[in-house]
N, C-alpha and C positions, 0 to 999 in steps of 0.2 A: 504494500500500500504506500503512494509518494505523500508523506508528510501527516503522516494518519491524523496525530492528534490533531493537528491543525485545520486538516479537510475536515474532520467534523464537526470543530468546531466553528469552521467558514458555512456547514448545512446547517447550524443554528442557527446562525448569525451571517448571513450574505453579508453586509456590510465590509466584515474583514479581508472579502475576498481582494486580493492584490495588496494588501497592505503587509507590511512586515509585520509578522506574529510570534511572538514568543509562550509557550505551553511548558507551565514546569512549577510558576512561584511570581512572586512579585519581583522587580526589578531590585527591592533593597533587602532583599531575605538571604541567606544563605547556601540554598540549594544551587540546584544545577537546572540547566536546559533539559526538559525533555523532546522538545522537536520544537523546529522552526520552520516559519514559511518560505518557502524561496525567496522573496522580497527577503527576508531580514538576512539569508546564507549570502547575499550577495554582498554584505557588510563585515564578514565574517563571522557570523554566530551560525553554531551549530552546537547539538547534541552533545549533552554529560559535560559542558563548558559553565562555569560561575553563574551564575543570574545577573549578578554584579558586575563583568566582565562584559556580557550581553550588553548589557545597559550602557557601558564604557562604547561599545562599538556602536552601538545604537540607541542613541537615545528617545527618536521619536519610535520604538515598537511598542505596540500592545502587549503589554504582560499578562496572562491570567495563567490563572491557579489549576484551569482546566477540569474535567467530568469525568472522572474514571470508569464511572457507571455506565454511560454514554459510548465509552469505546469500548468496553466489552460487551454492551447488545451492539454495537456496528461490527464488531468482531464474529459473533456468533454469527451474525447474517452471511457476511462471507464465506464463513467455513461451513455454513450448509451449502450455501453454493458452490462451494467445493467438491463436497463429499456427493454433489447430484454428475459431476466430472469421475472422479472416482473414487471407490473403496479405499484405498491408498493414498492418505491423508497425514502428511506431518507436519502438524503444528509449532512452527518454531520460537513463534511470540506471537505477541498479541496481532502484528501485523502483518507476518510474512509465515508461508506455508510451503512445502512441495508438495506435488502434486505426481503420482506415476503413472501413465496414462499406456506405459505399454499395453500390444493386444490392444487397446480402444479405437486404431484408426478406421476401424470398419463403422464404426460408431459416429466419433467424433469427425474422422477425415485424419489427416495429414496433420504434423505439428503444427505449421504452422496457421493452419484451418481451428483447429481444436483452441490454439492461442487467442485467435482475434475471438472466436465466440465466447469465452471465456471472460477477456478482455471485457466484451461489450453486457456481455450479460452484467456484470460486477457494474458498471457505471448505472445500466439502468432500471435495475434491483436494490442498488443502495444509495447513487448519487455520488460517489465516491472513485477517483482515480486511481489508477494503479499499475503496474510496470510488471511485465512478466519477463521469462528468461525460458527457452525451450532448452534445452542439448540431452547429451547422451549421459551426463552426469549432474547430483549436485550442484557439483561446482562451479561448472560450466553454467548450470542455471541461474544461478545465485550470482557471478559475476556481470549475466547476460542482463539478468533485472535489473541490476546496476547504470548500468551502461545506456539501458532501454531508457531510464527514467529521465524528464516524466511524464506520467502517461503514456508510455510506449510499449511496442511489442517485438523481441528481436529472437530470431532461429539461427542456434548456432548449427550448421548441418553437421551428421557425422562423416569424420574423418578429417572436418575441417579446425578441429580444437587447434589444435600444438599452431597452426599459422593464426588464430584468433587470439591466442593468448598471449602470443612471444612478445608482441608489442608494448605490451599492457606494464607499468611499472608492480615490481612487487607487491604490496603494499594492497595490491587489488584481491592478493591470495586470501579470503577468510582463513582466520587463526593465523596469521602472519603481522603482529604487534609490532609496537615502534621498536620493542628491543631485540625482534628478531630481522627487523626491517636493518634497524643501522650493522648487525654482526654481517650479516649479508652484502650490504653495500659497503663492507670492511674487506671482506672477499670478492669486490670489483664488481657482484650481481647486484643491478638496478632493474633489469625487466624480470619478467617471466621465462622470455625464450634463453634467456645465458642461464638461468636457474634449469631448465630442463635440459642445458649444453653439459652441465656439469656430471660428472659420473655417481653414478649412487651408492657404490661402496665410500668413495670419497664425504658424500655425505652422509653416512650413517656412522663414517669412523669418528666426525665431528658432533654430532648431536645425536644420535642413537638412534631411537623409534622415530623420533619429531624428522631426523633429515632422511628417511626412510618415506615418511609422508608427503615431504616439499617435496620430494622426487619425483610421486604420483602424484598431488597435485601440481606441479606444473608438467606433466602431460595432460591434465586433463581428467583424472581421477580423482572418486572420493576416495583419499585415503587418512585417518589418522581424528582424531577429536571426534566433535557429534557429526562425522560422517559416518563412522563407523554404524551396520547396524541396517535393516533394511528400513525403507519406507513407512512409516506406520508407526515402527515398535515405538513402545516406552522405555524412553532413557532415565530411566530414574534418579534423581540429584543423591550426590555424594554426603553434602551436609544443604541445610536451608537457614537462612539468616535473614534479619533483617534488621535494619541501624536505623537515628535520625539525628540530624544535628540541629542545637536548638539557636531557636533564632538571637536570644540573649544569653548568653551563660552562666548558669542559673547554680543555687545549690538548695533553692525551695524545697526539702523532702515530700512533700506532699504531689508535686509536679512532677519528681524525677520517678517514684512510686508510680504514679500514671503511667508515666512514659514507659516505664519496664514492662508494666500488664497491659499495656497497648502493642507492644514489641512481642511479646509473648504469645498474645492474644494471633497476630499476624503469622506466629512461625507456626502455633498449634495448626491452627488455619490449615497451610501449606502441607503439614505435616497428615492430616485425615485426606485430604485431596489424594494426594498422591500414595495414600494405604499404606504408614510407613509409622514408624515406632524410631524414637529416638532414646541410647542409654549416655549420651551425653551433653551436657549443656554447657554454653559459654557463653562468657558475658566481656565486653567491650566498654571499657570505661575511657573515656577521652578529656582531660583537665581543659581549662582555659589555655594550659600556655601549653599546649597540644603534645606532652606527655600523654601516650597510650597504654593503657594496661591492658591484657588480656587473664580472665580465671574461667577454670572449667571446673564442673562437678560430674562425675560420671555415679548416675544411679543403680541402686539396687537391680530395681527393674525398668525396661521398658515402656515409654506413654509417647499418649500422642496428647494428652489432657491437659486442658491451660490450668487449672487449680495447681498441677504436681509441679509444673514449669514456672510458674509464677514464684512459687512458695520457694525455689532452685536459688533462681533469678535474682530474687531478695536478700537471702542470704550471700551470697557471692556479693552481692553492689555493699550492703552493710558489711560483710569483713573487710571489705578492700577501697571504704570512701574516706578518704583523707580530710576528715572536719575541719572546717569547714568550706575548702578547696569549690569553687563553683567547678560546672561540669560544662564540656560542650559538646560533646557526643556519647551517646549510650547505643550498643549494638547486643543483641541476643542471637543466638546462634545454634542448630541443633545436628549435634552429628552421631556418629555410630549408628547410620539408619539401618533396619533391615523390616523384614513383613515376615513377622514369625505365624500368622496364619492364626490357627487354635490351638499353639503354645500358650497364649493369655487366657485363654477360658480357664484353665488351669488357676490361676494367678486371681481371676476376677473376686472383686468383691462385691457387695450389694451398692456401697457405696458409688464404686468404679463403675461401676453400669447407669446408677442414675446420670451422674456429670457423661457418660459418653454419650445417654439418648441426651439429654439438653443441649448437647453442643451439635450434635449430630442436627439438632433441630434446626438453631441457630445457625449452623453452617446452608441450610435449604430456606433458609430467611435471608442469608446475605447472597447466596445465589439468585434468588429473585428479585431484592429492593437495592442491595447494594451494600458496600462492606459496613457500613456507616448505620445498617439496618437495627440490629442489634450486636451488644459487646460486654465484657465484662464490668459492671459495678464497677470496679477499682479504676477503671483506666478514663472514665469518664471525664477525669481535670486532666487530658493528658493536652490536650487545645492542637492536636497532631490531624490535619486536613489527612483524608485520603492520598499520597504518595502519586504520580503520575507514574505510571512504571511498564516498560515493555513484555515483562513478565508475573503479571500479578495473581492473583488466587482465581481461580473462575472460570479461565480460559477453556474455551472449546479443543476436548478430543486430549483434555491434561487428565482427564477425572482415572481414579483405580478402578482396573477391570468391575470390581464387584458394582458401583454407582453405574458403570455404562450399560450394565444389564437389566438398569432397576427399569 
């Protein structure tokens, strides 16, 4: 989708259409850009950049705080029109999907027949622009949309990868970061094509698995990160976390308490979604003068439950809050995931069953009205807006096998 949060916001609001947009926070907050309109990239703002930074480059843009709610019903819309293209549906974020359409040409036609309808159907089912990428891989797709945007439609044919890509500077590779970009351009490769010039025991002798990857993808392969894995599967997250910085830096206990069962509240969230049990928790304490600490409690047992998280949470931030030190970032964090299945039935108690139907409840209340629907008592002074986020609780075709059967 080209500039999601923004295009939805412009189908609310015409008004903003052609105008420089900023989606993320107010101009003097703390936060980050979540998406910018074309008019304001042409000043240099773009995504996960300052708000305040934003505002330095641009000062006549529209700042808002944006509707989380809002792009995930514009999201779901998509992805059923997705899923009417094919069974073979991976949802990457809120905005961007693949699509496998092998076998469909009898159906749909030719790539890039199946593209334009696609294409057209998306703008006039939702209103909304978007950028597709046909080829024989991922990557090749994912680069193609790129490049398409915006509002465009481009077919890489096969065979024709390795001469589409060699031009293209690095940088263009998904999972190829600024710190794998400069090692690279340390070893003289600035495009694609001297990247697949290079021999690939040579890169594997350098960087192991990862130059084993750059090898296959610059031919033109998914190889290596969330490529790995076919079309569809569920990749399930390693740890889920969630942080926020606050806008004053504060040492209110009452506020920062909020803040934690707000934080908590988000990971538990994440955590029943995705049908996954966490035995360890961490907590993120960040001072004013941006000293960060890190503590973990690894539990007894397994939960996904905000009560057992919260009560973790608490503890951790009281052993480790240097009074009266103000705070300017709290982050929660949950790892040692696994889905032990009906090992917990074993385990359950009467109590653990009431809090699992109530959130379970709670959890098909924020799927419907919105995260902001209902939430814990405690976290209520936490004064923390909805997050604008590319990968937030809710998303279509995220949910655990056992919710997508219900």
């Amino acid at each position: 989708m080209d500039a999601f949060f923004v295009s939805v916001e412009e189908l609310e609001d015409p008004s903003l259409k052609g105008k420089p947009v900023v989606v993320g926070g107010q101009a003097h907050e703390r936060g980050v850009v979540s998406a910018a309109s074309y008019a304001a990239r042409r000043y240099g703002v773009h995504s996960a950049m300052p708000l305040r930074e934003a505002y330095r480059l641009c000062p006549t843009a529209i700042f808002l705080d944006g509707h989380p709610h809002r792009y995930r019903e514009y999201s779901k819309k998509v992805h059923a029109i997705l899923r009417d293209f094919s069974p073979a549906v991976e949802q990457v974020s809120i905005d961007e999907a693949f699509l496998d359409l092998t076998g469909a040409e009898r159906l749909l036609g030719p790539p890039l027949a199946a593209a334009h309808a696609l294409h057209e159907r998306v703008r006039r089912e939702t209103g909304l622009p978007c950028s597709i990428g046909a080829g024989s891989s991922r990557l090749v797709a994912k680069i193609g949309s790129g490049l398409a945007k915006p509002n465009g439609v481009l077919w890489i044919q096969p065979g024709l990868e390795a001469s589409f890509l060699a031009p293209l500077d690095i940088k263009k590779i998904p999972g190829v970061g600024k710190v794998m970009q400069q090692k690279l351009r340390d070893c003289g490769v600035h495009r694609i094509g001297q990247l697949a010039g290079l021999d690939e025991g040579f890169l594997a002798q350098r960087w192991g698995k990862l130059g084993r990857a750059l090898a296959g993808k610059a031919r033109g392969e998914d190889a290596g990160g969330w490529f790995d894995g076919e079309i569809g599967g569920r990749d399930l997250p390693k740890s889920i976390s969630h942080e926020t910085t606050f806008s004053i830096d504060t040492n209110d206990r009452a506020l920062i308490d909020a803040t934690l069962a707000k934080l908590v509240q988000l990971v538990a969230r994440r955590l029943r979604e995705h049908g996954l049990w966490t035995r360890t928790v961490q907590l993120k304490l960040r001072y004013d003068d941006f000293s960060t600490y890190t503590r973990a409690h690894t539990l007894e047992e397994a939960t996904q439950l905000d009560n057992v998280l919260l009560q973790t949470v608490r503890r951790l931030f009281l052993e480790n809050w240097k009074v009266p030190r103000k705070v300017r970032l709290l982050g929660v964090q949950a790892g040692s995931l696994s889905n032990p299945e009906g090992q917990l039935g074993l385990l359950d108690s009467e109590q653990r069953r009431k809090w699992g139907s109530a959130l379970a409840a709670a959890d098909a209340l924020r799927d419907r009205f919105g995260e902001t629907a209902v939430g814990l008592a405690a976290a209520m002074r936490h004064g923390r807006r909805e997050r604008v986020h590319e990968n937030p609780a809710g998303l279509p075709g995220k949910e655990p096998s056992s919710r997508k059967q219900q």
